[in-house]
C-alpha positions as a Markdown table, in Angstrom:
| # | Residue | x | y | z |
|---|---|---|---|---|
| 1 | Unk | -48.3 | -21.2 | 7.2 |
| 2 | Unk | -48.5 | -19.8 | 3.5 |
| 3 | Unk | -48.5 | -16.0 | 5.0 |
| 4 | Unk | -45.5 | -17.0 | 6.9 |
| 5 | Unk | -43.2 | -18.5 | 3.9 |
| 6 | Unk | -44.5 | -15.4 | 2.2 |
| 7 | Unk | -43.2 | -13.1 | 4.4 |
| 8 | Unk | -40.2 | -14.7 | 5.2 |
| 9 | Unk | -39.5 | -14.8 | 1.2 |
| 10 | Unk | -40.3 | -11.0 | 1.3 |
| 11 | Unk | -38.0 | -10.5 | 3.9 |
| 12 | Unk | -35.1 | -11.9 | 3.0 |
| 13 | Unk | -35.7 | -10.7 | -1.0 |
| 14 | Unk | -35.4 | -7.3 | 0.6 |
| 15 | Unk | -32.4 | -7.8 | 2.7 |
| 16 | Unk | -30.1 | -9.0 | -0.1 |
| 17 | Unk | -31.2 | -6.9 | -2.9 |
| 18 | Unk | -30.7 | -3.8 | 0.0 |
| 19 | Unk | -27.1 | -4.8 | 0.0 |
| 20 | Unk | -26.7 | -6.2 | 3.5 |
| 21 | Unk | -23.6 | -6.2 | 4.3 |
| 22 | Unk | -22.4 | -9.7 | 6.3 |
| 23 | Unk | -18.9 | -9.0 | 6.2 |
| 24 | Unk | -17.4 | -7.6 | 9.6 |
| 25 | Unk | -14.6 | -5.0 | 8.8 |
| 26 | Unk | -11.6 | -5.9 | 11.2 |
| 27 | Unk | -9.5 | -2.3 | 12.4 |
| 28 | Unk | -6.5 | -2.3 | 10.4 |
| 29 | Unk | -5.2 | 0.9 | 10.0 |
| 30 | Unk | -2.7 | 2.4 | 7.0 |
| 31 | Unk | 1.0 | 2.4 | 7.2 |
| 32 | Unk | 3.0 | 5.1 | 6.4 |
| 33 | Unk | 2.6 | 6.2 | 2.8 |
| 34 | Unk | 6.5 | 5.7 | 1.7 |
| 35 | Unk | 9.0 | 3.8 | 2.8 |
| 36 | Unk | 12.4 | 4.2 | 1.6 |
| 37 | Unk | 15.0 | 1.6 | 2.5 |
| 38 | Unk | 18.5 | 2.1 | 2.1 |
| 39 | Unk | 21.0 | -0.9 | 1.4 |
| 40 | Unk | 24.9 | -1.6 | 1.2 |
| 41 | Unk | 26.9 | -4.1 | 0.4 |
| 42 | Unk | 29.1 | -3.2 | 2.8 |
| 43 | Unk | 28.2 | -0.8 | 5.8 |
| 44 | Unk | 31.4 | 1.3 | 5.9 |
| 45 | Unk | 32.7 | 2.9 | 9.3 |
| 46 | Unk | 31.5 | 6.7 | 9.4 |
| 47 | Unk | 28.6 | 9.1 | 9.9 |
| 48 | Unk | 25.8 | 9.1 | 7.8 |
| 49 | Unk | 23.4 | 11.8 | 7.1 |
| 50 | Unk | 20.0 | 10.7 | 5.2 |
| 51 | Unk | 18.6 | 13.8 | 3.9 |
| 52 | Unk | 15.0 | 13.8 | 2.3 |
| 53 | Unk | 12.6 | 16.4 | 1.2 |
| 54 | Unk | 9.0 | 16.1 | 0.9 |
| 55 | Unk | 5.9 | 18.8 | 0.5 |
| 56 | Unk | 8.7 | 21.6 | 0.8 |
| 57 | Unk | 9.9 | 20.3 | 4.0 |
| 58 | Unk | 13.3 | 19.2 | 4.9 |
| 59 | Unk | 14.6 | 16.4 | 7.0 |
| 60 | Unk | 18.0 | 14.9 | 7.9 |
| 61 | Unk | 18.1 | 11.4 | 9.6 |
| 62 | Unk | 21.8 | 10.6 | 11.0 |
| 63 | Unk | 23.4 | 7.3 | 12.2 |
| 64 | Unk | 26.9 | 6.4 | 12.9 |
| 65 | Unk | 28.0 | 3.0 | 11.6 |
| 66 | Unk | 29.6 | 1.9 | 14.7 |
| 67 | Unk | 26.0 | 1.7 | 15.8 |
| 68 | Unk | 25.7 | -0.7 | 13.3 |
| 69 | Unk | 27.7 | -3.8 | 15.0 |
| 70 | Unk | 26.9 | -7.1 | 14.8 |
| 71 | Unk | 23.1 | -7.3 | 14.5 |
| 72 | Unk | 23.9 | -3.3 | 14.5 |
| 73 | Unk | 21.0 | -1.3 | 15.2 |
| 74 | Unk | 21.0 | 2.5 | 13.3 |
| 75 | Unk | 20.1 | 5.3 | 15.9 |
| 76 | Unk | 21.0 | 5.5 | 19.5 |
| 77 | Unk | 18.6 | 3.2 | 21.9 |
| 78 | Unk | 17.7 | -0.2 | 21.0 |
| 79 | Unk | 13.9 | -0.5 | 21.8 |
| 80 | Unk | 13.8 | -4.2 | 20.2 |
| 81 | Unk | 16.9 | -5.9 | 19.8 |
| 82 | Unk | 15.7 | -8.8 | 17.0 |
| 83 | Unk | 14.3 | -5.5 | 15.1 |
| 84 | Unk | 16.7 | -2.3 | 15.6 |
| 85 | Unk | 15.7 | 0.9 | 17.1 |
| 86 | Unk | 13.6 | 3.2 | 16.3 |
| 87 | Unk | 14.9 | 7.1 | 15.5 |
| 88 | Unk | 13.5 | 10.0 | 15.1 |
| 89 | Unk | 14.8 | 12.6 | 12.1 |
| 90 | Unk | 15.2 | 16.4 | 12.2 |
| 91 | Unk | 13.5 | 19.2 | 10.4 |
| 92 | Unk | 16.1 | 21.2 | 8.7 |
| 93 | Unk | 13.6 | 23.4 | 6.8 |
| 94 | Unk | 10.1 | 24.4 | 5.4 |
| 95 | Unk | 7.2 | 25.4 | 7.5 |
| 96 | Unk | 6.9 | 23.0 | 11.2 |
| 97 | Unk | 6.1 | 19.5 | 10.8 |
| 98 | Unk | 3.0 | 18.7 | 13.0 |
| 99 | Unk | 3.4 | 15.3 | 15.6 |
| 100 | Unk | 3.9 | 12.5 | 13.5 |
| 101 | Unk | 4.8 | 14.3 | 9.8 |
| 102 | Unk | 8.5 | 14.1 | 11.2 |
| 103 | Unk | 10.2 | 10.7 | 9.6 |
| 104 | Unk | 11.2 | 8.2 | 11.2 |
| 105 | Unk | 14.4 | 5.6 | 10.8 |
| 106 | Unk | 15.0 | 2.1 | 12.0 |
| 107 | Unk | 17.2 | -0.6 | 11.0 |
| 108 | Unk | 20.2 | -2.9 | 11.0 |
| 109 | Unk | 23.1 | -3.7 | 9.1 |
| 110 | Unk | 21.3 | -7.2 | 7.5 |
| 111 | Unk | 18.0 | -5.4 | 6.8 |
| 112 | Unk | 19.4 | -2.2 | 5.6 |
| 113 | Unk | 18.0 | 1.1 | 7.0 |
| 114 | Unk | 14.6 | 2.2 | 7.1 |
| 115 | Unk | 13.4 | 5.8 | 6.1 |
| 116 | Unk | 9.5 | 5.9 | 6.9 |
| 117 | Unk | 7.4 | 8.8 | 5.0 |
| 118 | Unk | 3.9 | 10.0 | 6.7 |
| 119 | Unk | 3.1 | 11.6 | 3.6 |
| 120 | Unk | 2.4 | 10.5 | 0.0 |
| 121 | Unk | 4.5 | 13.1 | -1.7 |
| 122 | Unk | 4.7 | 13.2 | -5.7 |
| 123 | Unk | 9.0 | 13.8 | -5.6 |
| 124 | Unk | 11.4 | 12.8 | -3.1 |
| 125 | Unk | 15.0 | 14.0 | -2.9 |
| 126 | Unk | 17.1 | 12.1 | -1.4 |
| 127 | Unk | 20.8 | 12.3 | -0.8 |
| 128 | Unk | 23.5 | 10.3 | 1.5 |
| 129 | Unk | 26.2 | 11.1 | 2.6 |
| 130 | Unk | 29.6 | 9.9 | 5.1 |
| 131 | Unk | 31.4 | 11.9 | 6.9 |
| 132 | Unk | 30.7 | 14.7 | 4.6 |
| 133 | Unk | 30.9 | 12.7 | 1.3 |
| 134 | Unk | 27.9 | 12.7 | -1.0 |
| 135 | Unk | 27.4 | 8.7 | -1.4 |
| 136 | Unk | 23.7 | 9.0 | -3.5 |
| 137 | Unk | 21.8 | 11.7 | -4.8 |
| 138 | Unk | 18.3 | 10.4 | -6.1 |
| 139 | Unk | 15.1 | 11.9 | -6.6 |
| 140 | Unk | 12.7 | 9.3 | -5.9 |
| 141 | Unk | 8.7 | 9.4 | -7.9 |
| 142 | Unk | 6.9 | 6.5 | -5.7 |
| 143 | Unk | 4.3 | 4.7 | -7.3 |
| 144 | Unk | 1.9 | 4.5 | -5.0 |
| 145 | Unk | -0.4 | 1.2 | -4.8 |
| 146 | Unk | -4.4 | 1.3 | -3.6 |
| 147 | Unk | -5.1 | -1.3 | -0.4 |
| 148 | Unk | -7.6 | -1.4 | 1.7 |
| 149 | Unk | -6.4 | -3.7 | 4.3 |
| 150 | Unk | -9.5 | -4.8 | 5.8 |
| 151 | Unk | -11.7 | -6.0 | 3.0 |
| 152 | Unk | -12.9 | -4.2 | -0.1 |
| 153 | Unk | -16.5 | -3.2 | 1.3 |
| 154 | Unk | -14.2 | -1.3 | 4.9 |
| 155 | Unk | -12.3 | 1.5 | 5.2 |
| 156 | Unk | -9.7 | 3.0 | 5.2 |
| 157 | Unk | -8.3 | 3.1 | 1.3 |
| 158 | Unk | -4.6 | 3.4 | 1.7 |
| 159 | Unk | -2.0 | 4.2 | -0.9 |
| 160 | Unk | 1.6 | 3.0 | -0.4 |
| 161 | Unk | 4.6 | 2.8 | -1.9 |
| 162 | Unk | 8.7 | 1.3 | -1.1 |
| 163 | Unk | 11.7 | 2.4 | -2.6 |
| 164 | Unk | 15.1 | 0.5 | -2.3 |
| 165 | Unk | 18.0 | 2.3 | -2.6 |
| 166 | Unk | 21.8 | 0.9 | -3.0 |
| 167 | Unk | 24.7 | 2.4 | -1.7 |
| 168 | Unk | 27.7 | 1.9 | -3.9 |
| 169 | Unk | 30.1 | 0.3 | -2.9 |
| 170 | Unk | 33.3 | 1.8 | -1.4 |
């Protein structure tokens, strides 16, 4: 019986000072580094043209505001009408984005629009403009903040980082 409590003791000494882990990592992934949402005060009737460079690549994300109706939905297809839709941007310049580096935008006229970043880039132009008119011309330096979403001991380590922009008023 002694042996046995000895080797019991012995065993579970060397489990927790080997730094068992008991903590089960769930599979959360990382969202897109930076998102940039855009807001207004009023959503005026026009086209917009987002335009935003990252990494020496170019991109231009367009919506026309009578898309953005009652519960408006920026893009062209509604793929969730509580939500918005979901639209792609276009490469305007810089060596080709791979599947997935392209930006995306989303949003509606209560939420404001949604400009999502699949890279962690140091600067950010950004400029807006309607019908032609420049409405906002930033350059954006996101402070990105280190999460790891499930649990400190599992990966991934993601870095993140929102920026709200507001369009002035017509």
């Amino acid at each position: 019986m002694t042996k046995t409590r000895l080797f019991t003791g012995a065993l579970l000494a060397a489990l927790l000072s080997s730094g068992c882990q008991t903590q089960a990592c769930t599979e959360v992934g990382c969202a897109a580094p930076l998102t940039i949402q855009l807001q207004a005060l009023d959503w005026v009737s026009g086209a917009y043209v987002v335009s935003v460079t990252e990494s020496e690549r170019s991109f231009e994300c367009t919506f026309d505001r009578g898309t953005l109706g009652a519960g408006g939905q920026a893009g062209g297809q509604s793929q969730d009408e509580s939500w918005g839709v979901v639209h792609g941007c276009e490469q305007t310049a810089g060596d080709p984005a791979e599947l997935g580096e392209v930006p995306g935008m989303w949003g509606n006229e209560t939420e404001g629009i949604f400009i999502v970043i699949n890279h962690a880039a140091e600067r950010v132009p950004v400029n807006v403009r309607r019908d032609g008119a420049l409405l906002l011309e930033v350059e954006l330096t996101p402070s990105y903040m280190r999460s790891q979403p499930n649990g400190p001991e599992c990966a991934p380590t993601c870095f993140n980082a929102s920026e709200t922009l507001m369009l002035p008023a017509s």
